[in-house]
N, CA, C and O atoms as a DFTB+ gen file, in Angstrom:
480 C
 N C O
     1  1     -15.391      13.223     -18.587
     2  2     -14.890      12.929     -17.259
     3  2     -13.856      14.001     -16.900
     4  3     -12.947      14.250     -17.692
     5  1     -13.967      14.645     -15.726
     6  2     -12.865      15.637     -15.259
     7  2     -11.513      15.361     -14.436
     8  3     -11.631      14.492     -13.573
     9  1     -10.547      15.817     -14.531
    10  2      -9.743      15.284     -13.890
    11  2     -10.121      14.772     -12.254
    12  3      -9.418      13.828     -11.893
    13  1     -10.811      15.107     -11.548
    14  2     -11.224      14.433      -9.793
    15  2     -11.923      13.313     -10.422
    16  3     -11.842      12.341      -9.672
    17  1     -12.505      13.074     -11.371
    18  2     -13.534      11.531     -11.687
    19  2     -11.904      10.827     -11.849
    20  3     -11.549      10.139     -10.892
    21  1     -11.224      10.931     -12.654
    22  2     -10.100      10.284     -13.337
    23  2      -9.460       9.896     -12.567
    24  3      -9.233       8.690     -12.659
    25  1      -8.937      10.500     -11.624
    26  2      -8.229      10.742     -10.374
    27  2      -8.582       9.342      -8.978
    28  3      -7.862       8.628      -8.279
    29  1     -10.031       9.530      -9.144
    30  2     -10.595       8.710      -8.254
    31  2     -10.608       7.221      -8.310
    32  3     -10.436       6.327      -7.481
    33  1     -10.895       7.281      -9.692
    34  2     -11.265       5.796     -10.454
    35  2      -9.540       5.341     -10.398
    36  3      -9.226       4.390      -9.683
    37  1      -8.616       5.985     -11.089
    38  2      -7.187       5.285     -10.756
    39  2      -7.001       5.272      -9.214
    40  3      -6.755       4.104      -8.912
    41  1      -7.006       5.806      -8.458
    42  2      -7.301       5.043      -7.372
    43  2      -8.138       3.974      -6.848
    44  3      -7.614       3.200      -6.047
    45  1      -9.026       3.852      -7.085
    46  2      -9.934       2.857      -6.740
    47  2      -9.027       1.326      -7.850
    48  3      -8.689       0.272      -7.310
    49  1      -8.899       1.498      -8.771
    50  2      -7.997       0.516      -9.428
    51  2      -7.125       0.122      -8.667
    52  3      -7.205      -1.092      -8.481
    53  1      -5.876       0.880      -7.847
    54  2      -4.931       0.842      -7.283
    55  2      -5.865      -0.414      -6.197
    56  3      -5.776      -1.625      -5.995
    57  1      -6.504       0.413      -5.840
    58  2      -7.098      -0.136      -4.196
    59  2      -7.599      -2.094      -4.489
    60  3      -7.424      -3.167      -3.912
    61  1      -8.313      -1.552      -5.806
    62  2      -9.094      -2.900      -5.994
    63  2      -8.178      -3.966      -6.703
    64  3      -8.551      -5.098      -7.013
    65  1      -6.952      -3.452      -6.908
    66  2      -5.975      -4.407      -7.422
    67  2      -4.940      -5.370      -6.572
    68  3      -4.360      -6.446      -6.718
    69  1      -5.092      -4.089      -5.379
    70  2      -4.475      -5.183      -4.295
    71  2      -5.118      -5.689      -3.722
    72  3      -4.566      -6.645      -3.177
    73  1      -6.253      -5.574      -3.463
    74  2      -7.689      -6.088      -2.599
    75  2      -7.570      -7.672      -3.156
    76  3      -7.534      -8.624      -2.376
    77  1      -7.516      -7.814      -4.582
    78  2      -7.864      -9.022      -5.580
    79  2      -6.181      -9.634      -5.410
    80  3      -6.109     -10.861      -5.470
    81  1      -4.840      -8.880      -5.206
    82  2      -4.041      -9.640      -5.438
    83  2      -3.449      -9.562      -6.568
    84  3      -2.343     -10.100      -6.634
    85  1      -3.933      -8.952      -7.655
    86  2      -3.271      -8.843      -9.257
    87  2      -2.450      -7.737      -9.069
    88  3      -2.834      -6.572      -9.170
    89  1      -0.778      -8.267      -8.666
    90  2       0.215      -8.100      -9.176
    91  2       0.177      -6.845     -10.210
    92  3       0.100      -5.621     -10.105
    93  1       0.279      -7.861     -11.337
    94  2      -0.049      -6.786     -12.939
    95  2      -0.258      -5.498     -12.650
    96  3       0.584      -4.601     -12.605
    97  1      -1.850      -5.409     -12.380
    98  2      -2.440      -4.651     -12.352
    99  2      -2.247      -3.655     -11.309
   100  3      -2.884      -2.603     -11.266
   101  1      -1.217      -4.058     -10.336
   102  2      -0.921      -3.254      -9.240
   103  2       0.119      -2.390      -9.645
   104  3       0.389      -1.267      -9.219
   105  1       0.585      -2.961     -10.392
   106  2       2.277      -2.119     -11.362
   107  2       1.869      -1.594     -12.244
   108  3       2.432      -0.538     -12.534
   109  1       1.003      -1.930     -12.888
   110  2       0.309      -0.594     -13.778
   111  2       0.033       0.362     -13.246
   112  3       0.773       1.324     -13.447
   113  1      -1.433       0.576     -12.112
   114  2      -1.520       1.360     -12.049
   115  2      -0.518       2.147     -11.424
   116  3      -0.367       3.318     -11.773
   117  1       0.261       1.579     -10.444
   118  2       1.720       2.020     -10.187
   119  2       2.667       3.325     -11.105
   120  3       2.894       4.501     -10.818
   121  1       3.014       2.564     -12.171
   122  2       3.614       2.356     -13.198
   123  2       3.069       4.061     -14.032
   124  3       3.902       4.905     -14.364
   125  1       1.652       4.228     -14.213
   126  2       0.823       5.228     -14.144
   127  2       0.248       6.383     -13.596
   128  3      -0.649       7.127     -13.993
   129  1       1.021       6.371     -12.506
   130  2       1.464       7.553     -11.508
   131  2       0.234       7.825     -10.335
   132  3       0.018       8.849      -9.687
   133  1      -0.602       6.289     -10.314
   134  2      -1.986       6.888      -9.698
   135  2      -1.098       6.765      -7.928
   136  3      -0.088       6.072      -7.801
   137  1      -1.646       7.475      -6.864
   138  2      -1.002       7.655      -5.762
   139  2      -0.846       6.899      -4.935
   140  3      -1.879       6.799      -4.272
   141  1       0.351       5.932      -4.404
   142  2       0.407       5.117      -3.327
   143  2      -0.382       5.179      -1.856
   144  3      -0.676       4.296      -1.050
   145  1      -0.626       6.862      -1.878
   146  2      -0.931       6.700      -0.397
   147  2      -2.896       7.163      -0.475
   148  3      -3.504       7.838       0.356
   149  1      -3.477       6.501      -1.778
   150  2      -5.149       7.197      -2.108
   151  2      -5.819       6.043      -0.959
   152  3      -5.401       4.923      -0.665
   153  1      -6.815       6.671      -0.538
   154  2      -7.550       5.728       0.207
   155  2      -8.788       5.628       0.125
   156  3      -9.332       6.607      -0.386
   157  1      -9.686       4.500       0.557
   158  2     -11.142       4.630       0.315
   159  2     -12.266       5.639       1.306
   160  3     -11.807       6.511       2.043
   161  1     -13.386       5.446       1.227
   162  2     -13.917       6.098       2.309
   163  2     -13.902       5.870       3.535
   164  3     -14.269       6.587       4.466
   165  1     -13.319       4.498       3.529
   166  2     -13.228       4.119       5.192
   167  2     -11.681       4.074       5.581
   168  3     -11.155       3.467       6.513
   169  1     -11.088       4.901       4.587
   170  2      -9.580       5.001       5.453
   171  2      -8.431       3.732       4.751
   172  3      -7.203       3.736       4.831
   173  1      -9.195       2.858       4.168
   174  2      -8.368       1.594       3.792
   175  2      -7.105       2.687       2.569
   176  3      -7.217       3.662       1.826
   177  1      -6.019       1.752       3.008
   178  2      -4.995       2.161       1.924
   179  2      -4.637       0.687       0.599
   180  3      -5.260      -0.370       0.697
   181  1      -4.228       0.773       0.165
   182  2      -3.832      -0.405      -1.089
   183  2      -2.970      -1.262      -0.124
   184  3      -3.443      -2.398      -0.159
   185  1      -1.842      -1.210       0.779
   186  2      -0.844      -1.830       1.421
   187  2      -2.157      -2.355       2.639
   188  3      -1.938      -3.535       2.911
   189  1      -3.059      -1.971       3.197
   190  2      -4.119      -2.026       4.142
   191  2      -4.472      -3.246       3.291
   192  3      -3.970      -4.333       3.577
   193  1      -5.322      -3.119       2.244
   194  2      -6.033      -4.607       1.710
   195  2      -5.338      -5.439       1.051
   196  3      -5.974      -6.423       0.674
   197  1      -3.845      -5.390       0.665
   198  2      -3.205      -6.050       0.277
   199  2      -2.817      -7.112       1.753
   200  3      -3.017      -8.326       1.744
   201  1      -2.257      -6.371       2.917
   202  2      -1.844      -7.097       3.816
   203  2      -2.953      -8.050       4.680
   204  3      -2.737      -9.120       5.249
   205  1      -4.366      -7.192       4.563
   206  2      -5.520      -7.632       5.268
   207  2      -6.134      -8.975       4.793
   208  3      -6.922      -9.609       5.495
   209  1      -5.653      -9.446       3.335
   210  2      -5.928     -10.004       2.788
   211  2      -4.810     -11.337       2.269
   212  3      -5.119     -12.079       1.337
   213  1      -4.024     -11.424       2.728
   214  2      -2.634     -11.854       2.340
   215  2      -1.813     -11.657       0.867
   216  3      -1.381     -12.530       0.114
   217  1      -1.795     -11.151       0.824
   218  2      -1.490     -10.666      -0.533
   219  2      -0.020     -10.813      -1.020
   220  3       0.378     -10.476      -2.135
   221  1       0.581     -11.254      -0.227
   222  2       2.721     -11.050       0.145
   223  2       3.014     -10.569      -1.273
   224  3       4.020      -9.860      -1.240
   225  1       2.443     -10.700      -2.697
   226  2       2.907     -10.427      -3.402
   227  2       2.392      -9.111      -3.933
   228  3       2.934      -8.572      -4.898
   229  1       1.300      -8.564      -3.283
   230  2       1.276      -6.982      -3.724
   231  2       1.807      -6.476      -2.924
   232  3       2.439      -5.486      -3.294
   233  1       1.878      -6.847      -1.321
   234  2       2.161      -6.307      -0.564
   235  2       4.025      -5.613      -0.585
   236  3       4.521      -4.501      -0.407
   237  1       4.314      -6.350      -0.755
   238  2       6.300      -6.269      -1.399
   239  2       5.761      -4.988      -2.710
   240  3       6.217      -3.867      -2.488
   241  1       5.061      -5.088      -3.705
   242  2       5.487      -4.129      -4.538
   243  2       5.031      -2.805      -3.792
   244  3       5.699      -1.816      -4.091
   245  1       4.005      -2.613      -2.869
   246  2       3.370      -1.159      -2.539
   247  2       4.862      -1.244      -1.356
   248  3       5.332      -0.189      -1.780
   249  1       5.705      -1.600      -0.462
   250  2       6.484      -1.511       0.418
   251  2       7.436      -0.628      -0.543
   252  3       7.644       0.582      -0.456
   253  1       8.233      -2.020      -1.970
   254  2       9.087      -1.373      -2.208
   255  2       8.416       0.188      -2.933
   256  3       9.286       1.056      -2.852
   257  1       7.227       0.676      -3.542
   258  2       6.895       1.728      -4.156
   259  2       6.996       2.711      -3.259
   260  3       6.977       3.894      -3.596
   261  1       7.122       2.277      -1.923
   262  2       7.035       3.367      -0.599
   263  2       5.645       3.989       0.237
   264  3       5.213       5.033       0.726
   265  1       5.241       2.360      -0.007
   266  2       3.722       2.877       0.426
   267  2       3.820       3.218       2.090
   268  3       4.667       2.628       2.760
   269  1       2.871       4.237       2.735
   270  2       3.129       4.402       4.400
   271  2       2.790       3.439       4.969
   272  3       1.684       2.944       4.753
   273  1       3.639       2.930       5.828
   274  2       3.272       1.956       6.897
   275  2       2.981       1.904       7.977
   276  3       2.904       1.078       8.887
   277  1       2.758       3.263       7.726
   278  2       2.377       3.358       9.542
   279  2       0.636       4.346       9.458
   280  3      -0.054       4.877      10.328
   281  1       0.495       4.199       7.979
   282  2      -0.981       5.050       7.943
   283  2      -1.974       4.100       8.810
   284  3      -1.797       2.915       9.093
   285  1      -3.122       4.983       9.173
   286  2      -3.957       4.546      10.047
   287  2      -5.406       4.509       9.333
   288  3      -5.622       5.403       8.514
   289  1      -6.071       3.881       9.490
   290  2      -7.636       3.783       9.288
   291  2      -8.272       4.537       9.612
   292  3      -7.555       5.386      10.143
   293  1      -9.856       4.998       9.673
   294  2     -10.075       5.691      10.895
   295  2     -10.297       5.379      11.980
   296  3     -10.346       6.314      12.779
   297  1     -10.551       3.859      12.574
   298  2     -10.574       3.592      13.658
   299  2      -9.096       3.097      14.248
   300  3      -8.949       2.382      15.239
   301  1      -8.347       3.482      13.657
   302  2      -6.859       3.641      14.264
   303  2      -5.835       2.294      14.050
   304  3      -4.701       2.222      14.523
   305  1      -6.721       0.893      12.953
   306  2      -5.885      -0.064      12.743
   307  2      -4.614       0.367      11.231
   308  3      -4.781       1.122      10.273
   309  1      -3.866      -0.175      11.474
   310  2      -2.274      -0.157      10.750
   311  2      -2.302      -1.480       9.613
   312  3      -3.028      -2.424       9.925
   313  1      -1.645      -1.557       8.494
   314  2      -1.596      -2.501       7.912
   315  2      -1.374      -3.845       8.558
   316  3      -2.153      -4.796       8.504
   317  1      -0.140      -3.799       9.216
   318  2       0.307      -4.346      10.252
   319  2      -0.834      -4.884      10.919
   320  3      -1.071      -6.076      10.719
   321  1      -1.486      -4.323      11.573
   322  2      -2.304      -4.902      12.902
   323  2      -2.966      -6.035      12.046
   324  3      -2.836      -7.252      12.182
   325  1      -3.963      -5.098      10.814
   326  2      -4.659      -6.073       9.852
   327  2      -4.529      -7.471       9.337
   328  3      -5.327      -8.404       9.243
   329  1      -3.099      -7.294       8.993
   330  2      -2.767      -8.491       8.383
   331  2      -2.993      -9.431       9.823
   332  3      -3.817     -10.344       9.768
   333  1      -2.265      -9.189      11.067
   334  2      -2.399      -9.957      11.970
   335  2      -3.224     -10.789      12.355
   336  3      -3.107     -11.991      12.594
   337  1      -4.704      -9.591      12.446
   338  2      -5.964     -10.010      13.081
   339  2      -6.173     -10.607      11.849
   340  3      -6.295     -11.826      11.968
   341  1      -6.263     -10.192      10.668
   342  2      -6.677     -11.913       9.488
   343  2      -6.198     -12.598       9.651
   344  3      -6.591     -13.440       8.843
   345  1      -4.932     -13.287      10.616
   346  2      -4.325     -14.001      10.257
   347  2      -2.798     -14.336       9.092
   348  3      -2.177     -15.338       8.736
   349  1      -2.736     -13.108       8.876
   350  2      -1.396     -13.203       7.519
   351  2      -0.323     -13.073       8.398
   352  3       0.040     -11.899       8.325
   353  1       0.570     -13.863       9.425
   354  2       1.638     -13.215      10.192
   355  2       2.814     -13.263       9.045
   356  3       3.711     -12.458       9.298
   357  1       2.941     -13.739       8.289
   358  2       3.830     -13.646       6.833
   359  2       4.220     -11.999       6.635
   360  3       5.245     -11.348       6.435
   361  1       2.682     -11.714       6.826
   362  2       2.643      -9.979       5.545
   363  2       2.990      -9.097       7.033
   364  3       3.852      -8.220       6.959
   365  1       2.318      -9.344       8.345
   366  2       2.937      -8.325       9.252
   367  2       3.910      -8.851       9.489
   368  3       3.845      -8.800      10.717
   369  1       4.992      -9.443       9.238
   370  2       6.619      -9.831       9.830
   371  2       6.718      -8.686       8.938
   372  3       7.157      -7.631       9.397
   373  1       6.124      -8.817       6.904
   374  2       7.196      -8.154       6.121
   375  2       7.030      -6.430       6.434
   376  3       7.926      -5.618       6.204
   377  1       5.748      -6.108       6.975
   378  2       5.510      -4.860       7.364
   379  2       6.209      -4.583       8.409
   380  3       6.589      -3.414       8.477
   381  1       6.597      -5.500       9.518
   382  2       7.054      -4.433      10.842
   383  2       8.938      -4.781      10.137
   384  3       9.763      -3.893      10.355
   385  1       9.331      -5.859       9.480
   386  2      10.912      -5.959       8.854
   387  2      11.056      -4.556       8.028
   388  3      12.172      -4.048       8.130
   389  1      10.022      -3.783       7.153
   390  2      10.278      -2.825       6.558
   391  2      10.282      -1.853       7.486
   392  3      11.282      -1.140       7.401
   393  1       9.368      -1.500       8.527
   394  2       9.581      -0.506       9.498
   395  2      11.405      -0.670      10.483
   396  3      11.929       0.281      11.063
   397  1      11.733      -1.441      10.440
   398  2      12.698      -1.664      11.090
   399  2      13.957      -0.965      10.361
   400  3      14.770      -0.241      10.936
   401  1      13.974      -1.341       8.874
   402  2      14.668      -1.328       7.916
   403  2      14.369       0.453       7.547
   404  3      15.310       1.225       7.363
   405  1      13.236       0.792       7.502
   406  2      13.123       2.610       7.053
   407  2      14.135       3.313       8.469
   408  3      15.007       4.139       8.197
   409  1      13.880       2.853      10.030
   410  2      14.450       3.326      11.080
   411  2      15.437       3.017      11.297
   412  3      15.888       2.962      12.441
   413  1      16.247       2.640       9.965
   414  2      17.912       2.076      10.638
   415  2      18.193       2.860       9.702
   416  3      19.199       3.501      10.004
   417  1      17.629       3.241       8.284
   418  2      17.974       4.598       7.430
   419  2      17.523       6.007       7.942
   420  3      17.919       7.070       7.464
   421  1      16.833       5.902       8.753
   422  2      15.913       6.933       9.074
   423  2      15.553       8.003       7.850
   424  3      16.059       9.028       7.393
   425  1      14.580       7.311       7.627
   426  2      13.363       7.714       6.586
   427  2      12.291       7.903       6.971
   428  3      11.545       7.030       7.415
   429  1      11.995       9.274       6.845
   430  2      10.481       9.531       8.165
   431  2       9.738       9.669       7.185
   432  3       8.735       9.105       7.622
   433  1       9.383      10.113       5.830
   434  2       8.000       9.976       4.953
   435  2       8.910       9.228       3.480
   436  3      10.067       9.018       3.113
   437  1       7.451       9.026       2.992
   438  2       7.698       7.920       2.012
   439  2       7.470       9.132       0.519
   440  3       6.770      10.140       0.622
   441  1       8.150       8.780      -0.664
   442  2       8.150       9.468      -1.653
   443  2       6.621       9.531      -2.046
   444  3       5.935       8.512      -1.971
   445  1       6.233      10.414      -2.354
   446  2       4.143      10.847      -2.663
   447  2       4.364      10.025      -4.240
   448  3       3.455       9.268      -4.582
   449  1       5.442      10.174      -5.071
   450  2       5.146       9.424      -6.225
   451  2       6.389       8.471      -6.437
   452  3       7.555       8.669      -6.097
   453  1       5.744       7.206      -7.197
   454  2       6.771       6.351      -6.994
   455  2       7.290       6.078      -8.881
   456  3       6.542       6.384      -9.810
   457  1       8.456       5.562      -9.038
   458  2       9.188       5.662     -10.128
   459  2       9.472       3.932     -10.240
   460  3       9.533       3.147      -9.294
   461  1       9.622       3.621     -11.729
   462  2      10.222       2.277     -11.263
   463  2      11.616       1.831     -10.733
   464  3      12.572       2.349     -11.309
   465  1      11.790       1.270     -10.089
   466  2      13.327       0.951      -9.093
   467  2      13.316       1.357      -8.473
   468  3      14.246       1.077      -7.716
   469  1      12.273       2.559      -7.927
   470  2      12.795       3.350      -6.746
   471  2      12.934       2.511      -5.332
   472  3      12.695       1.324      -5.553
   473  1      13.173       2.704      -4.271
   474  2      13.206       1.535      -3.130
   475  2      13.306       2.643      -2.506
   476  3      13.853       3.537      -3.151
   477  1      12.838       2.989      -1.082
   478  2      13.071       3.606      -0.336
   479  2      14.212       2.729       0.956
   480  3      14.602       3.341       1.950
């Protein structure tokens, strides 16, 4: 396996860990340096199917890891919107409370790799 197979598959872990909700497995791969901001072919991010899905508890670890919140899909929906239109208004309060909270620090990009404790 070459490093782009390796690369891919820890992402797809990332993705499919918040998709499912496993915590754990979201801080591992975390934890493992695979990239907060990897996405699938259709644009989905890990904070995207975590929130789309209700997830409040992956969703808090990819926020505090510094996942983007304002990344877009390709048809132009936001984590935010997602969670909405499923129904999670829980996970978009905690998404647009973190946007509120990055613009009162003014923090315009999110760290590309995340550390443990880090908080943006």
């Amino acid at each position: 396996m070459d490093t782009k197979q390796a690369k891919q598959i820890s992402n797809l872990s990332l993705l499919a860990a918040a998709k499912s909700g496993d915590a754990t497995a979201l801080l591992n791969a975390l934890q493992a340096g695979t990239g907060i901001h990897a996405r699938d072919s259709s644009g989905w991010t890990a904070l995207m199917g975590a929130a789309s899905l209700g997830h409040a508890n992956c969703l808090s670890l990819l926020i505090e890891a510094g996942a983007d919140i304002n990344a877009k899909k390709l048809n132009g929906s936001t984590a935010a919107t997602l969670a909405a239109n499923y129904g999670h208004a829980d996970c978009a309060q905690m998404i647009e409370a973190e946007r509120e909270r990055r613009a009162l620090l003014g923090v315009v990009s999110p760290p590309a790799k995340w550390k443990p404790g880090l908080r943006i």
